[in-house]
C-alpha positions in Angstrom: 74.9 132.0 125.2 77.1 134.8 123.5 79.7 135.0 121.8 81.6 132.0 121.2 85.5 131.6 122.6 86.3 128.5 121.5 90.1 128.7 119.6 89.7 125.0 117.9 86.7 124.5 115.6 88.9 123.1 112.7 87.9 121.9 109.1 88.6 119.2 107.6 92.2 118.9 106.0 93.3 121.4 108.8 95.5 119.0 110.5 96.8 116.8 107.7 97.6 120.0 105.5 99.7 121.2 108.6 101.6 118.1 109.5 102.7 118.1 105.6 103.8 121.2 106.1 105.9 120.7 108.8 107.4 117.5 108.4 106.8 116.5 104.2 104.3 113.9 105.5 101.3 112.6 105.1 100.9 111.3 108.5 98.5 112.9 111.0 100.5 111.7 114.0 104.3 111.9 112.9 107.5 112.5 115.4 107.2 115.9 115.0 103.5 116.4 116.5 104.0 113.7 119.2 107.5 114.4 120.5 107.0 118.1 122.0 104.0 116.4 123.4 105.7 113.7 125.6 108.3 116.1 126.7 105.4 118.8 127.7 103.7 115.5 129.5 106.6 114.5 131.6 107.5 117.8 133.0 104.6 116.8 135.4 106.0 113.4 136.5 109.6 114.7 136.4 108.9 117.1 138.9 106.7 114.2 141.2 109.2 111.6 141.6 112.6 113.3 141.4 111.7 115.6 144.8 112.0 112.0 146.8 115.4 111.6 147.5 115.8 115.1 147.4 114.2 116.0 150.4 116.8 114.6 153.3 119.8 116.6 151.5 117.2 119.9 151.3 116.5 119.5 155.2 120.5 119.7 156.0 121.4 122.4 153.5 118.5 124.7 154.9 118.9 124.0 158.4 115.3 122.3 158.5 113.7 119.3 159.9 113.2 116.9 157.0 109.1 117.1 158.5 109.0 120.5 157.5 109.8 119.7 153.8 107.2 117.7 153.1 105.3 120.7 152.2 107.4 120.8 148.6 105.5 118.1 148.1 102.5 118.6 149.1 102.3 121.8 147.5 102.3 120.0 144.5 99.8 118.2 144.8 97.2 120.5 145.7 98.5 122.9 142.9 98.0 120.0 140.4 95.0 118.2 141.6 93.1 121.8 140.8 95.5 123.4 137.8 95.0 119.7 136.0 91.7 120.4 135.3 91.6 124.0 135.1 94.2 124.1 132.5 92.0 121.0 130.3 89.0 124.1 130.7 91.7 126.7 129.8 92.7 124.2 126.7 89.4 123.4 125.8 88.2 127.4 125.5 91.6 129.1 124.3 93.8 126.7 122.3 95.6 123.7 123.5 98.7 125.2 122.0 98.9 128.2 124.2 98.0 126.9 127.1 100.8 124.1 126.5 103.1 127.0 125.5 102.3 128.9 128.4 103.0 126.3 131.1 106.0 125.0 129.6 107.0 128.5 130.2 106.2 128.8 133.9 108.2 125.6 134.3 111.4 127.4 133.1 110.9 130.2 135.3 110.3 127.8 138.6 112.9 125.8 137.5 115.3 128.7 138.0 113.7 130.2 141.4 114.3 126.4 142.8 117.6 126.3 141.9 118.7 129.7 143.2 116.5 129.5 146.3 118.0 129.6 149.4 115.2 128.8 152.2 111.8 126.9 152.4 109.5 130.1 151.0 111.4 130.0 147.8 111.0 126.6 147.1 108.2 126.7 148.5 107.5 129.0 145.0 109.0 127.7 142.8 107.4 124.0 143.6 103.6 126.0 143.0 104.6 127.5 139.8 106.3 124.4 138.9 102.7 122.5 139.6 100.7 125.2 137.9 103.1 125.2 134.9 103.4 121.3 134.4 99.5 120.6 134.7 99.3 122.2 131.0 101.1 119.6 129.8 99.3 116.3 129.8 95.0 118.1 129.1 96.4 119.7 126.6 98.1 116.9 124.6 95.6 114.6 125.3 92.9 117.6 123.7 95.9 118.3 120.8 95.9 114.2 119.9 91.8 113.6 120.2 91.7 116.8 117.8 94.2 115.4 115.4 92.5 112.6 115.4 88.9 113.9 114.4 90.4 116.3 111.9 92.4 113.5 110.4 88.4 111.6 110.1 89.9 108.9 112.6 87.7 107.2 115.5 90.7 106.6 117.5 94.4 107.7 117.4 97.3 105.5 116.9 97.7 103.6 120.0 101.2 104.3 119.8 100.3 107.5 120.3 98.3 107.7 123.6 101.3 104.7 124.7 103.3 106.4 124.2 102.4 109.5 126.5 101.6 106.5 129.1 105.3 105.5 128.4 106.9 108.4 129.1 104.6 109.0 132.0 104.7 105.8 134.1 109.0 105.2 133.1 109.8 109.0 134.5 107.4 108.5 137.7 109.1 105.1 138.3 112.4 106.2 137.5 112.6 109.9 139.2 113.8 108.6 142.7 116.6 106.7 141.0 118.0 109.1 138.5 117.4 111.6 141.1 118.8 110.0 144.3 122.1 109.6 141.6 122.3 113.2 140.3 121.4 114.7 144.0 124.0 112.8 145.3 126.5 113.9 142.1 125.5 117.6 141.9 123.5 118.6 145.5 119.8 119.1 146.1 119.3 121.8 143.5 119.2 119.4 140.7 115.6 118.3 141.5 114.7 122.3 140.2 117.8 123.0 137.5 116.6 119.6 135.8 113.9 121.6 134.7 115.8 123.8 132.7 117.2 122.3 129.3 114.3 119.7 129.6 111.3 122.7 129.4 113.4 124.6 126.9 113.5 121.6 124.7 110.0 121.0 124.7 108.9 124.8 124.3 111.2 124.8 121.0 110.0 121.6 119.3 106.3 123.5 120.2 106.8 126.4 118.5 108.4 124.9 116.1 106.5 121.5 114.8 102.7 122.3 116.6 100.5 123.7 114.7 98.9 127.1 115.8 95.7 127.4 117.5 92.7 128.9 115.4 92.4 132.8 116.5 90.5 133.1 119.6 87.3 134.9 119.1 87.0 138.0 121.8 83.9 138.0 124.1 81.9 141.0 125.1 82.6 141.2 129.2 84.4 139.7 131.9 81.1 138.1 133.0 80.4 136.3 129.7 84.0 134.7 130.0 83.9 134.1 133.2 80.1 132.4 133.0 81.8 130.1 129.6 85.0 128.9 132.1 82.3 128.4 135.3 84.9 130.5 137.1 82.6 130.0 140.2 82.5 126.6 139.3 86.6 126.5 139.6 86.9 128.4 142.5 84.5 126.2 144.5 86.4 123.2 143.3 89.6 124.5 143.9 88.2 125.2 147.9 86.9 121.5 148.0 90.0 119.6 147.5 92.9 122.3 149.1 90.7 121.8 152.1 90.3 117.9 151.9 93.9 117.9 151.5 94.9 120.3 153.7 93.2 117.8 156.0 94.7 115.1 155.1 98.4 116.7 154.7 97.7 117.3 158.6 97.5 113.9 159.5 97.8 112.2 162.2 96.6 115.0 163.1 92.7 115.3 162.6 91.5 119.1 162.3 88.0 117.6 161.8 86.9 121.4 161.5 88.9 121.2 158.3 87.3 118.8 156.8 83.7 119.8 157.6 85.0 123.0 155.7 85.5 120.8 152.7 82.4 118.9 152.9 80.9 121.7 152.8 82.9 123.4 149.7 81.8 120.0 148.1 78.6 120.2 148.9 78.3 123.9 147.0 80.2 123.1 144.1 77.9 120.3 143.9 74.4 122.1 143.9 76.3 125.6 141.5 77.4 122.9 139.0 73.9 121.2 138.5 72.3 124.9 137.8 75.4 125.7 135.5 74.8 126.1 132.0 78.7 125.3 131.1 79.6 123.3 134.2 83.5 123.3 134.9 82.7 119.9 136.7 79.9 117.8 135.0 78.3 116.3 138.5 75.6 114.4 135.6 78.0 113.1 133.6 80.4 111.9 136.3 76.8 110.3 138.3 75.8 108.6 134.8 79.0 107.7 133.3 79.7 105.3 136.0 82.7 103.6 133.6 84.4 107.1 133.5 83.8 107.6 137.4 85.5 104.1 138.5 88.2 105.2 136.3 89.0 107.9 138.6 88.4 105.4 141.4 90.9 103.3 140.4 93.6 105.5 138.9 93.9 107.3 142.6 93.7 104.4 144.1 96.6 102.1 142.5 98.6 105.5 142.5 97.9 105.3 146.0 100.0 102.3 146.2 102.3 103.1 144.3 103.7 106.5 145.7 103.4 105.0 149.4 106.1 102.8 148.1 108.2 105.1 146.3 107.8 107.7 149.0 107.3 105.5 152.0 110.3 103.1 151.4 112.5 105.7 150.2 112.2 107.1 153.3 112.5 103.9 155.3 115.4 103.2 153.5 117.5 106.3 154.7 116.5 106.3 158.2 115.8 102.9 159.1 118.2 101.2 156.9 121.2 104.0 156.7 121.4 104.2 152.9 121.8 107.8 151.1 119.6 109.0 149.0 122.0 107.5 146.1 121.4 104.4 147.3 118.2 104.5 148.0 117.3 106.1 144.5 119.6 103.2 143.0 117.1 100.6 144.4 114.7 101.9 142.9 115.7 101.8 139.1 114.4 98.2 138.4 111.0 99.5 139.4 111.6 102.4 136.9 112.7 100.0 134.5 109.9 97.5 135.1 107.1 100.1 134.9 108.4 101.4 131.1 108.7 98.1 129.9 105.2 97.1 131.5 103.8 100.1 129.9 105.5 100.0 126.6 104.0 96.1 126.1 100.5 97.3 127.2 100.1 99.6 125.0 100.3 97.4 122.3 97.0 95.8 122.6 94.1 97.9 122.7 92.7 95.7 125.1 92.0 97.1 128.7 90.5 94.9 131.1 93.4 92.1 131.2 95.8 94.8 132.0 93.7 96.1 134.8 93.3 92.8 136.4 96.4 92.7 136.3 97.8 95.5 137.5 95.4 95.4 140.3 96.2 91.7 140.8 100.2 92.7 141.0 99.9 95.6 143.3 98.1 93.3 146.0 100.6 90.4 145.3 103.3 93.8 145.8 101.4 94.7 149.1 101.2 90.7 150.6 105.3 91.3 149.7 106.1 94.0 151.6 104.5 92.5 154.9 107.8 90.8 156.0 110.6 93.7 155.3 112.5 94.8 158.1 115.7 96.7 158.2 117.9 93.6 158.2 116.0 92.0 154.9 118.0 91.1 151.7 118.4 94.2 149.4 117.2 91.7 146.9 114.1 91.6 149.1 113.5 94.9 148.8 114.2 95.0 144.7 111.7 92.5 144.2 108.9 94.7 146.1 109.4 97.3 144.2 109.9 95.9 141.1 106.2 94.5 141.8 104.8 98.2 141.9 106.9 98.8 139.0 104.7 96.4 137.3 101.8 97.9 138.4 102.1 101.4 137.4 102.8 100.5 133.8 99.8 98.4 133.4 97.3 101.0 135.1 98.5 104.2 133.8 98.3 102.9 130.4 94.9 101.0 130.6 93.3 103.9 132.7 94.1 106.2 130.4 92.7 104.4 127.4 89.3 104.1 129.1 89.3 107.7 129.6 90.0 108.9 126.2 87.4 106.2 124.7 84.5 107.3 127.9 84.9 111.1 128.1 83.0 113.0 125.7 85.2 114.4 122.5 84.5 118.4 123.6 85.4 117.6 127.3 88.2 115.6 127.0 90.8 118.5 128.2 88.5 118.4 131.6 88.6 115.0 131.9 92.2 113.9 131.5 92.7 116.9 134.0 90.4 114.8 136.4 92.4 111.9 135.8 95.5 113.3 137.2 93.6 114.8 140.1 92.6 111.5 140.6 96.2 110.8 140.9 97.3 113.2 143.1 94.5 112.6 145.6 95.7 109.3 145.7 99.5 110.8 146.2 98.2 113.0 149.4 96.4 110.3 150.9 99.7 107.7 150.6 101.6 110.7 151.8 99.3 111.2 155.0 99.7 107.4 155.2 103.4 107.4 155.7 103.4 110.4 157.8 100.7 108.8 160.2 102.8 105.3 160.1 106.3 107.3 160.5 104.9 110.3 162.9 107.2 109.3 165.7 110.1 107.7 164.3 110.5 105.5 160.7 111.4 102.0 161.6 109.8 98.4 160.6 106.9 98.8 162.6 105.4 102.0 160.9 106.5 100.0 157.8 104.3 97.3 158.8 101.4 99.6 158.9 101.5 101.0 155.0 102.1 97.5 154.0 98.6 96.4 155.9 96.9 99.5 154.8 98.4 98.5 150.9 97.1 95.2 151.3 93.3 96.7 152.0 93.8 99.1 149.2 94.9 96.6 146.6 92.0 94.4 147.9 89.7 97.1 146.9 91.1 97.8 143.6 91.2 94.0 142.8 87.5 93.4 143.4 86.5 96.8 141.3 88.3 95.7 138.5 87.4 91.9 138.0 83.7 92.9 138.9 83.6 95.6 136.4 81.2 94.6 133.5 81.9 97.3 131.3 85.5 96.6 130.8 84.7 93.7 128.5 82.6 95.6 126.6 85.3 98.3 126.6 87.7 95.7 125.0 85.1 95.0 122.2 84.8 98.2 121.0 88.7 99.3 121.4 89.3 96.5 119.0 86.8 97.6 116.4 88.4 100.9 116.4 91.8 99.2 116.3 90.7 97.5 112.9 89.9 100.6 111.4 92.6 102.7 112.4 95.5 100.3 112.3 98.9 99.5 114.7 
């Protein structure tokens, strides 16, 4: 197969020798390794959630219909659902380090095109840099911490550890729209790109700084053998699946059906080149007979799904239908915030999965039954107690689902496949955002509300029934708490 590129085959000792180094302990998984890592990870959510309540004020500074920004956000998402993955491959091949480095880098740059942008093209760039930048962050830590682990002759890292990356995660989705509806309506619509700024500078010192480097990358003899080790054909063709699926779907209600022939077709290629690849970019085998790892895809997009309809959907409602500025409406939304790190921060004590799965999916169709009866005239304290059941929701899924993964995907591919599990995401993100457009596509008011809340109530149903019929979660448990023995709290 050539020369090897890999940049991580590390001995024994490696890790533990290094983290002595740098912080005068023993420990494989002190402050200084996993702090620079949860700041990397929540560049990517930062820059999700706090665009919500930004988007009215952008509309009226630029001179824009707020339906025309809706591309910041989808832009996004498309960059993301294909960097995620491509940057775990990236990881994987050249160093988790650098790639984490290199991202956290972009971000800085975006962050200062956003703020200094002065029409829809530039934020427009800044918002794709900003996606390709902050998809580093979470394959790579997750490759940095299942590394770690292995070098430090543990089965299974700390589960403070990956919590805690589910903590940080699921409070800054969850609590974007309310810091950010405060600080827009404080310091102006720039702040959802300037926030970028001290918080990627932080985290790119505390890399260089307490992360150890990355083994020296062994140089290959062409293009073509590096391209044929990343299946850069293999990228491309996946990239062309999904910006077509959700080029669709960002087009709804309106159905270019052409468009998404195109990316059954895309699929349908990537499909057959990966099965022939000798280094797939994505497994098609794996995903076909690792059924667990598959319905944790399944069910991460989905209950995100859910979850961004309501912070996305309601948001909007709230403005338009309701009045409220996007303050107000971000101030709502801070018990759902609060709810969601708390949630988290308890699940991630157990190493248990399928309870907090049932529940989560169990919640978020309780959440959806909820929502049926707002109008514009409900209680505020109506409202609060909606959210607050997504809130709920998210912690428990994104903590559980990302527990599964790291205990199904194999050890080698584990940058790929935590890359896949915020595509997963971000799919589900698209689809709630064609959701509210179809449901708001004439004007927002109760009745298009009505509509997410049924189409939530399906979706929850869905997730409900694939959880509590999922055999292999109670198997899952057993094994996460033999690993738990051995590795400790």
């Amino acid at each position: 197969m050539g020369v090897e590129i890999r940049a991580e085959s590390i001995p024994p000792g490696t890790v533990e020798a290094a983290d002595a180094a740098d912080t005068g302990s023993r420990a494989p998984f002190s402050a200084r390794f996993t702090t620079p890592l949860y700041l990397g990870s929540i560049l990517n959510p930062v820059n999700s959630s706090l665009i919500a309540t930004a988007l009215v004020p952008i509309a009226t500074a630029l001179h824009v219909s707020v339906g025309s920004t809706a591309i910041l956000i989808s832009s996004l998402y498309v960059t993301c659902a294909v960097a995620q993955p491509a940057a775990g491959r990236l990881a994987e091949e050249f160093g988790p380090r650098r790639v984490f480095v290199a991202g956290v880098l972009m971000v800085l740059v975006a962050g200062l095109v956003g703020a200094v942008g002065r029409d829809i093209g530039m934020l427009l760039v800044a918002r794709v840099l900003i996606g390709a930048g902050t998809s580093a962050g979470f394959p790579a830590a997750m490759l940095l911490i299942r590394r770690r682990a292995q070098a430090a002759g543990m089965s299974e890292p700390p589960r403070n550890v990956l919590g805690g990356i589910a903590v940080a995660g699921a409070a800054t989705i969850a609590i974007g729209p309310a810091v950010g509806g405060v600080m827009i309506g404080w310091f102006g619509w720039q702040t959802a790109f300037w926030i970028n700024l001290p918080v990627a500078a932080l985290a790119l010192v505390l890399t260089l700084r307490w992360i150890p480097e990355d083994n020296r990358v062994t140089r290959t003899n062409s293009a073509r053998e590096l391209a044929s080790r990343l299946d850069a054909a293999g990228i491309l063709a996946f990239a062309a699946t999904l910006v077509t699926l959700l080029v669709f779907l960002n087009a709804l209600p309106t159905a270019h059906w052409w468009v998404l022939i195109l990316a059954v077709a895309f699929g349908a290629a990537l499909t057959v080149w990966e099965l022939r690849a000798a280094s797939p970019f994505l497994d098609v085998r794996l995903l076909v007979s690792n059924a667990a790892l598959t319905r944790t895809y399944l069910r991460n997009g989905m209950t995100l799904l859910g979850t961004y309809v309501i912070m996305y959907g309601l948001t909007e409602w709230l403005e338009s239908a309701r009045g409220m500025s996007a303050e107000q409406a971000g101030l709502l939304l801070i018990p759902m915030g609060a709810l969601s790190a708390l949630c988290a921060r308890v699940a991630s004590r157990s190493p248990r999965v399928r309870g907090k799965l049932t529940f989560s999916a169990l919640v978020l169709f309780i959440g959806a039954i909820a929502s049926l009866p707002l109008t514009a005239h409900s209680p505020v304290a109506a409202v609060i107690g909606v959210t607050a059941l997504f809130g709920l929701t998210s912690g428990a899924s994104v903590v559980a689902n990302q527990t599964v993964l790291y205990r199904e995907s194999p050890p080698e591919r584990i940058g790929v496949a935590s890359g896949l599990l915020r595509t997963s995401g971000y799919l589900g993100s698209t689809a709630s955002a064609a959701i509210t457009s179809f449901a708001f596509h004439t004007r927002v008011d109760d009745s298009g509300m009505h509509e997410i809340s049924w189409v939530l109530v399906a979706v929850s149903a869905v997730v409900l029934a694939m959880t509590v019929l999922d055999r292999r979660l109670k198997a899952t448990d057993a094994e996460l708490e033999a690993a738990a023995l051995r590795s400790g709290p």
